[in-house]
C-alpha positions in Angstrom: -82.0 38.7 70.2 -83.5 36.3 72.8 -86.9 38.2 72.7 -86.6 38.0 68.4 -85.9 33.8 68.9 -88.7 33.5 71.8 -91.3 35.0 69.5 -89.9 32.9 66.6 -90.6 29.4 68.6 -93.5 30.5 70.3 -95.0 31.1 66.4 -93.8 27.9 65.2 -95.2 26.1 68.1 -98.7 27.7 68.0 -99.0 27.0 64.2 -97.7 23.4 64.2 -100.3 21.0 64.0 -100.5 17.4 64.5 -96.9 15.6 63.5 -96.8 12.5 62.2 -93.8 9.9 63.4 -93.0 6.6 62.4 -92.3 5.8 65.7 -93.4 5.7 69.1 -91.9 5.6 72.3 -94.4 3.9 75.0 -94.8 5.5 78.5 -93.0 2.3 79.7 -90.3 3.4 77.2 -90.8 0.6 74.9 -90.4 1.8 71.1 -92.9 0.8 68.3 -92.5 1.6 64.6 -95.1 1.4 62.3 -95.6 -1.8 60.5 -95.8 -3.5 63.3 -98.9 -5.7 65.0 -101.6 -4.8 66.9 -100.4 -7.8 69.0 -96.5 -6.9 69.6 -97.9 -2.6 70.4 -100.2 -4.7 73.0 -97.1 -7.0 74.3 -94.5 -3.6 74.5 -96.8 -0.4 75.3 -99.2 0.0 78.3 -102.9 -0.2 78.0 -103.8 3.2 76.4 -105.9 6.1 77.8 -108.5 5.8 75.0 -109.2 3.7 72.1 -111.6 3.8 69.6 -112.7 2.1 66.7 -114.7 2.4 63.4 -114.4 1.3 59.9 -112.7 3.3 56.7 -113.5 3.0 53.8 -110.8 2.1 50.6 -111.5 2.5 46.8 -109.2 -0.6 45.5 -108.9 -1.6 41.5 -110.3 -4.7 40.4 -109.0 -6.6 37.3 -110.3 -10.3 37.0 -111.9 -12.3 34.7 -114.5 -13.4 36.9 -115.5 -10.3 38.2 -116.3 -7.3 36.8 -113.6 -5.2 36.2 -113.3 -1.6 38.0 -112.9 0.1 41.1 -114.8 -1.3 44.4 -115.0 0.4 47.6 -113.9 -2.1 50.6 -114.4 -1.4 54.1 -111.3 -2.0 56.8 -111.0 -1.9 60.4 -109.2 1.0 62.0 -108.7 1.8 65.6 -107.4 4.4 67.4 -105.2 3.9 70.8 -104.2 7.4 72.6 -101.4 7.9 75.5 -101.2 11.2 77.0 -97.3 12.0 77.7 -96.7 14.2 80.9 -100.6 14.0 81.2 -101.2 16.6 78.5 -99.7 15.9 75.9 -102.0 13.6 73.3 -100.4 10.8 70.8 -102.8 8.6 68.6 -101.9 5.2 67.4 -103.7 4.8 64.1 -104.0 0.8 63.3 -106.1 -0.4 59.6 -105.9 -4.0 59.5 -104.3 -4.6 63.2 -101.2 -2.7 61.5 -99.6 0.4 63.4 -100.1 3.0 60.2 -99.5 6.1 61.9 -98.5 7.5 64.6 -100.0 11.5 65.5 -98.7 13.5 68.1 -100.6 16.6 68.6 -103.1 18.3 70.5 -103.9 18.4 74.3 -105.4 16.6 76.6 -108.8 18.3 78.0 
């Protein structure tokens, strides 16, 4: 019976992928929740092991008399903050718009 559930977690734990939270707790053991700033992540996390950022692209509908109606593609900010918990473990903070969007927590650190 043990050796039937240690298989069993050692399959679910290989297959799992990244997870996605809503929250984060800090290495300082502040929490975050997404939604919130750029600026209050800054004020209650630690600096993070890694950021990085780049620019996403975002297909938005237009309707306005003074424009021409349709669907434009707008360009927003995103960037990417990682912690490493127990110094392998890798969570990504994904920010679009200085907004906490997502929070991964998967892969390790190499």
């Amino acid at each position: 019976m043990k050796l039937k559930f240690a298989v069993l977690a050692t399959v679910m734990l290989l297959s799992s992928g990244q997870v996605y939270a809503d929250n984060f707790r800090c290495p300082n053991g502040n929490i975050v929740s997404t939604g919130d700033s750029i600026a209050i992540v800054a004020a209650k996390c630690d600096p993070p092991a890694g950021s990085f950022k780049r620019e996403e692209p975002m297909e938005i509908e237009v309707s306005n008399a003074e424009i021409k109606s349709g669907t434009k593609i707008i360009y927003i900010e995103v960037q990417e903050w990682t912690y490493n918990q127990g110094s392998t473990l890798l969570h990504t903070l994904i920010f679009r718009n200085g907004v906490l969007s997502e929070v991964r927590t998967g892969g390790f650190v190499q």
